[in-house]
Structures are given as structure tokens and as C-alpha cells.
C-alpha positions as CSV (number, residue, x, y, z in Angstrom):
1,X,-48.0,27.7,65.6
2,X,-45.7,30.9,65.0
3,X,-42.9,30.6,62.6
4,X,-40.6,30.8,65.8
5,X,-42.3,27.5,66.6
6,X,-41.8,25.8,63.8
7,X,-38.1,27.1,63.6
8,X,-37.7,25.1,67.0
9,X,-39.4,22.2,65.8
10,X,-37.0,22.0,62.5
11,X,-34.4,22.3,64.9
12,X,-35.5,20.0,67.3
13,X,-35.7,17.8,64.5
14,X,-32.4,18.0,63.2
15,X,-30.9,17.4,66.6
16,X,-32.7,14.5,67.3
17,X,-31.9,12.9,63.6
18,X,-28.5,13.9,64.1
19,X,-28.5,11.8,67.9
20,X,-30.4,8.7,66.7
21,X,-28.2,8.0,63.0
22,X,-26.9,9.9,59.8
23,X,-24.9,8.5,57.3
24,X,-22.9,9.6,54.0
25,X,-24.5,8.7,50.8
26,X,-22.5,9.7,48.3
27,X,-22.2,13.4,49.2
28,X,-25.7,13.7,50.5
29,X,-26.3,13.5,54.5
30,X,-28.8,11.6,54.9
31,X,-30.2,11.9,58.8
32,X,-33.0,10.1,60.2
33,X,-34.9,9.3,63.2
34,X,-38.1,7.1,64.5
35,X,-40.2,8.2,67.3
36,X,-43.5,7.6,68.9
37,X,-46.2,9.9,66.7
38,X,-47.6,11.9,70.2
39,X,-44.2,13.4,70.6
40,X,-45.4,15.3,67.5
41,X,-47.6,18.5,68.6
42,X,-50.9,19.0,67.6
43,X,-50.4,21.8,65.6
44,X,-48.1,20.2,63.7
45,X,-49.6,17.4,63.0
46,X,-52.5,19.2,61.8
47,X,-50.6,21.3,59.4
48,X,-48.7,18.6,57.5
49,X,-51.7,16.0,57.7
50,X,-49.7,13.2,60.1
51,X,-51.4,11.6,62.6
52,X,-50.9,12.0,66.3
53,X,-51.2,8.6,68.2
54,X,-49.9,6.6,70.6
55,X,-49.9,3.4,68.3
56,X,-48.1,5.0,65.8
57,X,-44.2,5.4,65.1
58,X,-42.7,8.5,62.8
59,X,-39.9,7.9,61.0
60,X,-38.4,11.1,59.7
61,X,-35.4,11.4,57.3
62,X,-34.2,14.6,56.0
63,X,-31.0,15.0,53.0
64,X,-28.4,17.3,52.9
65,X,-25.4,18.6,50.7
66,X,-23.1,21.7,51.5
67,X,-25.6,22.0,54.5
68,X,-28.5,22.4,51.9
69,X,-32.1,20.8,52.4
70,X,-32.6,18.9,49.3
71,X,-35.6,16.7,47.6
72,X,-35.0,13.0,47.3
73,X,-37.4,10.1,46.1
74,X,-37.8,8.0,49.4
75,X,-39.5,4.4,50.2
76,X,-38.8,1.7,52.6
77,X,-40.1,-1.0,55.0
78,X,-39.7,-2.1,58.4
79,X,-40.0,-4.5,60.8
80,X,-40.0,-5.7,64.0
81,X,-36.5,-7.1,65.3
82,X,-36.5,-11.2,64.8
83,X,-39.5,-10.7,62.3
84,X,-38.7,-11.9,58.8
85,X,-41.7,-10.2,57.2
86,X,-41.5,-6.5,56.2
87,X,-44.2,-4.0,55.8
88,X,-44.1,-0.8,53.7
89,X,-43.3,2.5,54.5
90,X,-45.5,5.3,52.7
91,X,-43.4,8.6,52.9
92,X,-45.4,12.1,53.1
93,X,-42.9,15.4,51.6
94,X,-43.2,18.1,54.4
95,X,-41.7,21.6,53.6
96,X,-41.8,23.8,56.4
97,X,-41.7,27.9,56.1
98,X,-38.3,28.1,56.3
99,X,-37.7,25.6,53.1
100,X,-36.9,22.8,55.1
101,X,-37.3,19.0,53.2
102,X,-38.6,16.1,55.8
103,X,-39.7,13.1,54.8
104,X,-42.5,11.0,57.5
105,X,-43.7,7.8,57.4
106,X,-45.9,6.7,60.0
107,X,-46.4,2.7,61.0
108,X,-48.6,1.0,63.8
109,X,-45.9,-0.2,66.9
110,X,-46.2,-1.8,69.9
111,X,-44.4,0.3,72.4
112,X,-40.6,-0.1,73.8
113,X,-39.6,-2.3,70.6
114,X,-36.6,-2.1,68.1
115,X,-37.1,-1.8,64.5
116,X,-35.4,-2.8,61.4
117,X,-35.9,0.2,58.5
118,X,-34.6,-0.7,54.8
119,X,-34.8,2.7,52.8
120,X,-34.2,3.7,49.7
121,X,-33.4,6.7,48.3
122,X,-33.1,8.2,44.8
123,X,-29.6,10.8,44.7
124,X,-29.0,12.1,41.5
125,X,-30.7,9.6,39.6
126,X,-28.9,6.3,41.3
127,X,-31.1,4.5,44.2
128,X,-28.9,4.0,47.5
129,X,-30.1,1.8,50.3
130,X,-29.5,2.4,54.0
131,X,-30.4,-0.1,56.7
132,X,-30.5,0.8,60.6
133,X,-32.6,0.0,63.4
134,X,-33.9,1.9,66.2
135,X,-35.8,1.3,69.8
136,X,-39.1,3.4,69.7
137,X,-40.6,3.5,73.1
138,X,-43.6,5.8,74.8
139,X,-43.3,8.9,76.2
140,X,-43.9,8.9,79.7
């Protein structure tokens, strides 16, 4: 995929994080948003090692401060609405061409439910937790 490509792809990430949450952290936007895997393109799957299914969910979160992309250490679990039990989130860095910071995680769903996501992220050497949930369904 051309760099034009992946420019629409950064920015169709950012407008989607910015529709489904984004929240002040002290400073730092902090955006995020959880899909279904498939809506991902091959070709960019391939490139930054995710998986492409439609059993999987991507959560993608992305920090910013004076509209600059920057690093963060990121972790987290999730759940299933009504389920007590959390499971963890492994996050995968992805830097695009353009300098652009995203972090994925990718976890098993079952289609058309809501999740809980408790995240946590390192800023400037303190550890801030968000909490929201989100419905993930299919693509038709």
C-alpha cells in the first residue's frame, strides 16, 4: 500500500477514535477505538504483523499533546459486559511512515457485544487509568 494509503488509513483512524471516545489525561489526548479485526485491510495487517479475522476485536489507542503523536507505556484488560472476569490486553507499537504512534491489541469476541476496557497508561512517568466500554459488532 502507497503512502497515500496509509495517510488515509491514519486518518481514518483518527476519525474513527475521535467518534467512538477520547479523553484528557493530564494534557495528553488520549483517543481510542475497538473494532472488528476484518475492517483492517490486508495490507495493513501484513505490514504491522496484526491479525485479520472475524473473531477478533482491535482496540486501537493513540496519545497526543499540542496535536503531537507521542509514545506511552500501554496495558489493559477487558471484558464482556455483566462478566466479572477480565482478560489481558497485549499492546503491539505501530509507527506508520508519517511518524504516527498507535497502539493495537487484538482479543477473541463474539460478534454484536459490548465491552468493558480498563487501560493504563504511563504519561510522564505517572500511570493513569481510563475505563470505557464499547459495542463491537461485524461488518456486514
Amino acid at each position: 500500500m502507497g503512502r497515500i494509503g496509509l495517510l488515509l488509513l491514519s486518518m481514518c483512524f483518527t476519525v474513527q477514535a475521535l467518534a467512538a471516545g477520547a479523553v484528557d489525561v493530564s494534557g495528553t489526548a488520549v483517543n481510542y477505538n475497538a473494532f472488528m479485526s476484518n475492517f483492517l485491510s490486508p495490507a495493513i495487517t501484513e505490514k504491522y504483523g496484526l491479525q485479520r479475522s472475524p473473531h477478533l476485536g482491535a482496540l486501537n489507542i493513540n496519545l497526543s499533546r499540542a496535536d503531537q503523536k507521542i509514545a506511552s507505556t500501554v496495558s489493559g484488560t477487558y471484558r464482556e459486559v455483566g462478566d466479572k472476569k477480565a482478560k489481558p490486553l497485549t499492546f503491539k507499537q505501530v509507527i506508520n511512515d508519517n511518524g504516527a504512534i498507535d497502539y493495537f491489541a487484538q482479543f477473541p469476541v463474539k460478534p454484536s457485544q459490548v465491552y468493558v476496557f480498563d487501560i493504563q497508561l504511563k504519561i510522564n512517568g505517572e500511570t493513569k487509568d481510563i475505563e470505557f466500554s464499547q459495542e463491537i459488532a461485524p461488518i456486514q
